[in-house]
N, C-alpha and C positions, 0 to 999 in steps of 0.2 A: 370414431376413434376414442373420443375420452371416455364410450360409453363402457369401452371395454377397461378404459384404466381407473373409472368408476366400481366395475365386478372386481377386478381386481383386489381396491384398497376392502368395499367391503367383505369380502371373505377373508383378506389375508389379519387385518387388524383384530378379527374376532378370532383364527385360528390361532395369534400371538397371546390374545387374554384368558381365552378361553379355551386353554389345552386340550388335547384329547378329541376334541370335537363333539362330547355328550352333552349333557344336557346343561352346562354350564355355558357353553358357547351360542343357546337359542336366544335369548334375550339379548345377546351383542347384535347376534345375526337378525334380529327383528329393527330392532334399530337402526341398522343400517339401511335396510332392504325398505321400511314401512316408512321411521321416522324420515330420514336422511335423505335418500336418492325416491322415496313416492313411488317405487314399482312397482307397491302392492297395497291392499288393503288389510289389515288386522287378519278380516275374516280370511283372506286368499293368503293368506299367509300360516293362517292355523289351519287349513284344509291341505297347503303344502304340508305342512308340520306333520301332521298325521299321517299322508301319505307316506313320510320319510319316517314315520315311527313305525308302520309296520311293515318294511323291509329292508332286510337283513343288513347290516354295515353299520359304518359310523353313519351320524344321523347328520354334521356336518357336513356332510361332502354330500350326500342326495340331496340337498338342499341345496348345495352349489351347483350342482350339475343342473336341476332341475330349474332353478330362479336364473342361474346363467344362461338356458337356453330359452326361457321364457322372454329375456330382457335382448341377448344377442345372438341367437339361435348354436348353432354347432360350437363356434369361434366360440359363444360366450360361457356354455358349458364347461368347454376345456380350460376355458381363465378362470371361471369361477371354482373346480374342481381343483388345478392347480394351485389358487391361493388358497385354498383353504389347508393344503397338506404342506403346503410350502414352509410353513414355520416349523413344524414338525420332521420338516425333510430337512432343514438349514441346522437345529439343533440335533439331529442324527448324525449328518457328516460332522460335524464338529466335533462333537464324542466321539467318532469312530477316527477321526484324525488324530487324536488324543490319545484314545487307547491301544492306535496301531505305532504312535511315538513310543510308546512305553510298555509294548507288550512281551518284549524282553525280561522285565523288570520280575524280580521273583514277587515281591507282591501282587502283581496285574496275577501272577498265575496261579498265586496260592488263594485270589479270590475267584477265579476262574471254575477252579477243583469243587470248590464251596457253593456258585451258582447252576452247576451244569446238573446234579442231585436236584434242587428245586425245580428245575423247570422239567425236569425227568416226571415229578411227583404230581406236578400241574396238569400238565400234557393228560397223564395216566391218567388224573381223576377226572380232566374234563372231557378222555373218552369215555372212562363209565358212567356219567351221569349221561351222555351224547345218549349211550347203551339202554339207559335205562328211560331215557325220554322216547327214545325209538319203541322199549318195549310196549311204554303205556301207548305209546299213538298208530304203531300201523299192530302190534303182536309178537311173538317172539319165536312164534315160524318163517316171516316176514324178516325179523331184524335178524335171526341166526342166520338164515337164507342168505339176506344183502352182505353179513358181516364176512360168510365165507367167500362166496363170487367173487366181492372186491379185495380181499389179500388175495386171492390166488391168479385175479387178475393184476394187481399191480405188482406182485412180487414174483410170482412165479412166470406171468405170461408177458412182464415189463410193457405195460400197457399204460398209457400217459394216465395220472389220478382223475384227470378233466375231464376223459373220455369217461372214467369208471362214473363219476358224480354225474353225467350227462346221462349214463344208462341208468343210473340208480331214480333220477329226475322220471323219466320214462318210464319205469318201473312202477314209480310210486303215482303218476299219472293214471295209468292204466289200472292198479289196485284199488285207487279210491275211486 
């Protein structure tokens, strides 16, 4: 039992210091994991490191899942997975407590109007560059191909996005 309220304090104390869970929170998370509780070695701990640098997410949390289930199998994954988003989850609700107190408020709505235009403009540019990494990596019979099936599956045919990403998964399987 402490071993799990051990995964616990070290994910959640580096998710606290170490916002965002990037590359600011690996040296918290080494210290915990190497200095502190001896789970691992330096070197098993940079071969984790790298596993969790080359797939896709925060690099936080694969590192919790993965040192969690190493240390307390399934049970430890999920506490360690949990502490790490947990401080990120606790200052979430709190703003969102705040801004739903005050969402009345003609200021709350006049900065509303002001951020829903940038995140319009974010969105947009981080599908075209998606667009344009698609083209350089499978071609742009391949990425026009993938770009129409998946609108006309998710909009037209109201097909879950999960399933389109799963066929597109398979898709690009079978292509390379």
């Amino acid at each position: 039992m402490l071993v799990y309220w051990q995964l616990f304090l070290a994910f959640f104390i580096p998710g606290i210091l170490g916002y965002g869970g990037g590359p600011a929170s690996i040296p918290l998370i080494e210290n915990e994991v190497v200095g502190r509780y001896s789970w691992m070695s330096v070197q098993e701990f940079s071969e984790v490191l790298a596993v969790a640098n080359s797939l896709p997410g925060p690099i936080a949390t694969k590192m919790a899942g993965y040192i969690g289930y190493e240390v307390g199998g399934v049970l430890g994954a999920s506490i360690g997975i949990f502490a790490s988003v947990a401080p990120s989850l606790i200052i979430l609700m709190a703003l969102l407590s705040l801004l739903n107190k005050y969402k009345d408020s003609p200021k709350v709505k006049r900065i509303t109007l002001f951020v829903r235009p940038v995140i319009a403009i974010l969105l947009g540019y981080m599908a075209w560059r998606f667009f344009f990494e698609s083209y350089e990596g499978i071609g742009l019979l391949h990425t026009i191909f993938l770009s129409v099936v998946s609108y006309l599956l998710i909009e037209r045919v109201k097909i879950n996005p999960a399933f389109v990403i799963l066929g597109a998964f398979v898709y690009g399987g079978f292509l390379l």
